[in-house]
Structure formats: C-alpha cells, structure tokens
C-alpha positions in Angstrom: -25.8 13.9 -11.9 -23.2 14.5 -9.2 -19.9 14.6 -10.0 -17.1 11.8 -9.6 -13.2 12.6 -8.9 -10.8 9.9 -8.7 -6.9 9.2 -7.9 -4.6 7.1 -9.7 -0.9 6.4 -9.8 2.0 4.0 -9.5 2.0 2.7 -5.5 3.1 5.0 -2.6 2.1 8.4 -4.5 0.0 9.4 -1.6 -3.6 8.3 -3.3 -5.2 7.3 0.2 -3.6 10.7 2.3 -4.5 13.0 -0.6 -7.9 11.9 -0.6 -7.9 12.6 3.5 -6.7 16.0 3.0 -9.7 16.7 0.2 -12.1 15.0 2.6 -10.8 17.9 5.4 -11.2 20.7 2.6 -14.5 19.6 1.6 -15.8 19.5 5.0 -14.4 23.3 5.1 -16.7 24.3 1.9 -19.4 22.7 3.4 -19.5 20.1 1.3 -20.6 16.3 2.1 -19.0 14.1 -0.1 -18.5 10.7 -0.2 -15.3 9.2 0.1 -14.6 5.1 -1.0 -11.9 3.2 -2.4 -11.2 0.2 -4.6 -11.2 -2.5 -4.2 -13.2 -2.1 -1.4 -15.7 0.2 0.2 -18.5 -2.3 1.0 -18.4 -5.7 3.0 -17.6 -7.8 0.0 -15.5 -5.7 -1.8 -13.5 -5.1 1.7 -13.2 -9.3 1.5 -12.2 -9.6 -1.9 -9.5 -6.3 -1.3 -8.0 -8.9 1.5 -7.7 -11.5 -0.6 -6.2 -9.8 -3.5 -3.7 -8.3 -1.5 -2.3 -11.2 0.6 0.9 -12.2 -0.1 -0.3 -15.7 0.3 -2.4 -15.5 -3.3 1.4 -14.8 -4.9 0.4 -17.7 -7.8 -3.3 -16.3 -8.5 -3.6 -16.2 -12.2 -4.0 -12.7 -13.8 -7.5 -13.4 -15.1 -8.7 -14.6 -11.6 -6.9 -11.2 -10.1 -8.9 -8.9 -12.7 -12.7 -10.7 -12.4 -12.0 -10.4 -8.5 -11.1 -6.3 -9.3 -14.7 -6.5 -11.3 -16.7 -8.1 -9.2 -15.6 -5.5 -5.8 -16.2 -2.6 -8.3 -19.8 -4.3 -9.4 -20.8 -4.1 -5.8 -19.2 -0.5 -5.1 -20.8 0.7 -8.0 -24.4 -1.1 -7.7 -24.8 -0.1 -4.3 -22.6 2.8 -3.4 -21.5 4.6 -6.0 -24.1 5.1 -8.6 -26.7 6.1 -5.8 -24.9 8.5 -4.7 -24.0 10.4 -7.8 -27.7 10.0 -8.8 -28.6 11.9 -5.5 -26.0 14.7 -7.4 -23.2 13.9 -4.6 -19.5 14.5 -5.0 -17.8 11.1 -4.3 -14.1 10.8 -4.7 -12.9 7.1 -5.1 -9.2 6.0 -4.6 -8.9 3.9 -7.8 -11.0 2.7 -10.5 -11.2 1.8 -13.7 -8.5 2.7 -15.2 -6.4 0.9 -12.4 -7.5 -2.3 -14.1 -6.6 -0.9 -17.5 -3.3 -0.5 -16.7 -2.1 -3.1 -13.9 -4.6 -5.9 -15.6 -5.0 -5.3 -19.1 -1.0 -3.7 -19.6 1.4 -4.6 -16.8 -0.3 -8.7 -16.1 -0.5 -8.4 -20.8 -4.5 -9.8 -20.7 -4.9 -6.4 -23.2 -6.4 -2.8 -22.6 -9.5 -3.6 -25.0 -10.8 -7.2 -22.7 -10.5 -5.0 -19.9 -12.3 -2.4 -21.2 -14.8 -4.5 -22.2 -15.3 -5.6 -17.9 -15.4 -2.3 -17.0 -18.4 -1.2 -19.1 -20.1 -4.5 -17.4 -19.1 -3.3 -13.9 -19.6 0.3 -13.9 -22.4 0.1 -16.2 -20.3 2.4 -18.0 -19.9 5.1 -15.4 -16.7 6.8 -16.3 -14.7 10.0 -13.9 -15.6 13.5 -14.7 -12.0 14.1 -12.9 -9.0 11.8 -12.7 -6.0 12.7 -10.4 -3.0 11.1 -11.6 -0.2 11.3 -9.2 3.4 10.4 -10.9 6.0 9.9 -9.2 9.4 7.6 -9.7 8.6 4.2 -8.7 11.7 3.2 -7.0 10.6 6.4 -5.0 7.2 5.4 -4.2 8.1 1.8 -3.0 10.5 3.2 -0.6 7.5 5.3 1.2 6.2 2.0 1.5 6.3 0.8 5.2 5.6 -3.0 4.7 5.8 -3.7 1.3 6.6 -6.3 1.8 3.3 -7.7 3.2 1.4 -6.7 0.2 0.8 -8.8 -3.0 1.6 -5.2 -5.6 3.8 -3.4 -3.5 6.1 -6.3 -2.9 6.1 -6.6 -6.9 10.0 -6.1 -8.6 10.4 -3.1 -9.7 10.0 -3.5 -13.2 6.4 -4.3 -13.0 6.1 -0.7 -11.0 7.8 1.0 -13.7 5.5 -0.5 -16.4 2.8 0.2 -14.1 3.8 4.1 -14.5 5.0 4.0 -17.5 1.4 2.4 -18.9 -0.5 5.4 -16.7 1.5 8.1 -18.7 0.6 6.3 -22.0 -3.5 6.1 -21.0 -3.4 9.7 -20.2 -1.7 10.8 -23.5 -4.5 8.3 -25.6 -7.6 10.0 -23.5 -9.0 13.0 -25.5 -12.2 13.5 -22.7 -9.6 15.9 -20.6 -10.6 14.2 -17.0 -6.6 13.9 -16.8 -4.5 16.2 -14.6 -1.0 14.8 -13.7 0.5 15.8 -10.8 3.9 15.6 -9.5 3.6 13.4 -6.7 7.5 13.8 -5.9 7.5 16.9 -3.8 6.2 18.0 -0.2 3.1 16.9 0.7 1.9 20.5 1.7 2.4 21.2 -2.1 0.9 18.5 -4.0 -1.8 19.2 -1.8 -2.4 23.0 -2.9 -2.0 21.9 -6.7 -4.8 19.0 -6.2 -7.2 21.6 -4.1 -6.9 23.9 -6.9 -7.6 21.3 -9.7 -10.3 20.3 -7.8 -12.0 23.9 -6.7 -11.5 24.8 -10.7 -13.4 21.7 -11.6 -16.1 22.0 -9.0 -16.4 25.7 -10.1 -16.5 24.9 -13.4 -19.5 22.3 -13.1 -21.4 24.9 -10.6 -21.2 22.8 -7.8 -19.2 25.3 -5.5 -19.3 29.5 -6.0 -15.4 30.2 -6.3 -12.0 28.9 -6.7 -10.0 28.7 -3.4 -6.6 30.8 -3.5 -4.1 29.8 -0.9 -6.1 29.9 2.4 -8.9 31.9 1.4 -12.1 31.3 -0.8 -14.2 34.1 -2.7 
C-alpha cells in the first residue's frame, strides 16, 4: 500500500529544498509522487500553518499549538494522504508525526506518550516506512534562516532549537522499526543530496517499487 518517506530535523536543515530535489529525481525515474507538507497541504491545514506560525500567536498555550498540529494533519491525512498511499503512491511529506513528538510532547514538556496518543487519533495510525532526519547544529541552521525572525519557531532562542535536536537524536536512538536514516545536513547541498537519493533509491528498490539503485548519475 504505497509507500510514505518523510523529512525531519531541527529548522533550516534543508527539509522543504531536499524534498524539491527528490520531486526533480523522481520525475527522472518516472515516477509520480506526491509531494505535501505539514502543517499544511490542504486549504485548512494551509490556514491553520498561518496561524501557528505568526509571530502574533507568541502567547498561544502549548496544548492549543499541538491540537492545531492534529487537527491540519487529520485533514492531510483524511483527505490526502491516506488516498494516495491506498492508490500504492509514493508521497513524501515534509514533517509529521514525529515533529509533534519532539517540539510538542519534549521541547513545549506536554510528554512524548499524550502526544502519541493524538497522533494515533490523527493519522489513524499511519506511521513512515522511511524517515529522513537531517541533523545539523542549530545555531547553524538558524543562521540559513532569511527572516527568522518573522516566524513563531525559528524566532525561538536557541536553547529551545538545541532541545529540539537534541530530542530528534534521542527518538531515533528509542525506534527499533529502522525507518531512521540520519543525515548530516551540515555540508554542501550537492552532497546531502546524493546521500538522500541513495537512501531513497535503496529503499524504493528494496520495497520493489523501482528496478535499481541509482549510482552517481546513472541508473541500472
């Protein structure tokens, strides 16, 4: 039933241009998959994204910030997400789950096992057969940042960012499914991009959704 990839990682790791560079690969295989991110990728989870991201909302409580992540991810999942994969689609999301896990449930403190608990309601317990996790230094990431300052999380201090990677590095080390693959997000762009095409191609491969592994620039 299709198969679901998605990025994670501390802001500015290059989640949202990594996922354009796959989209441009893809299309090379031949492949059509869909490409969405959270919160977001429908009308109403696009309206809720704007509201949890304007710097204007700095006092929403943490429990009001994590139902609003739920309720966009309901709707992405309910009428975009779940359809797709049931028509055996690759679709590659820019955040999920787990993104609640750690900035809700660890760096805001409302606990790993409540969140855990909304996610099973808004996913209906859909979980990635791939998670990219791009690590980086966050005092690194915030300075690719143009404008961070006009967004609610990357205008965060610093030591919320560093608990936000620090509590991605601690998820992957609990999860025993092996959907993780770290990547260091601190080098060239041209690089992390070979190392997440290969991931990917292996992993397609592997679930006999593609016939070979792409080496460098050519496929067998």
């Amino acid at each position: 039933m299709g198969f679901l990839i998605t990025f994670e990682g501390p802001e500015g790791g290059g989640k949202t241009t990594l996922a354009s560079d796959l989209k441009e690969h893809f299309i090379q295989l031949g492949i059509d998959a869909l490409f969405v991110r959270e919160p977001g990728g429908t009308a109403i989870g696009e309206q809720i994204r704007t509201i949890l991201k304007d710097c204007k909302n700095r006092d929403m409580d943490c429990m009001t910030e994590a139902l609003l992540f739920q309720a966009a991810r309901s709707q992405i999942c309910r009428s975009v997400i779940s359809p797709a994969l049931k028509d055996n689609r690759i679709v590659v999301l820019d955040r999920f789950r787990d993104s609640s896990v750690v900035y809700q449930g660890i760096a805001r403190g409302l606990g790993k096992d409540m969140i855990e608990k909304l996610n099973e309601i808004s996913t209906g317990g859909l979980l990635p057969d791939l998670t990219i996790l791009l690590d980086l230094d966050p005092e690194v990431g915030i300075s690719r940042i143009k404008n961070a300052a006009d967004d609610r999380f990357d205008s965060e201090e610093i030591a919320f960012h560093k608990k936000v990677r620090d509590a991605y590095l601690g998820l992957m080390s609990e999860d025993t499914s092996g959907r993780w693959v770290k990547i260091d997000a601190d080098r060239s762009r041209d690089k992390v991009r070979d190392d997440v095409f290969k991931i990917v191609d292996e992993k397609l491969k592997s679930a006999g959704l593609i016939e070979g592994v792409r080496l460098g620039k050519e496929r067998f």
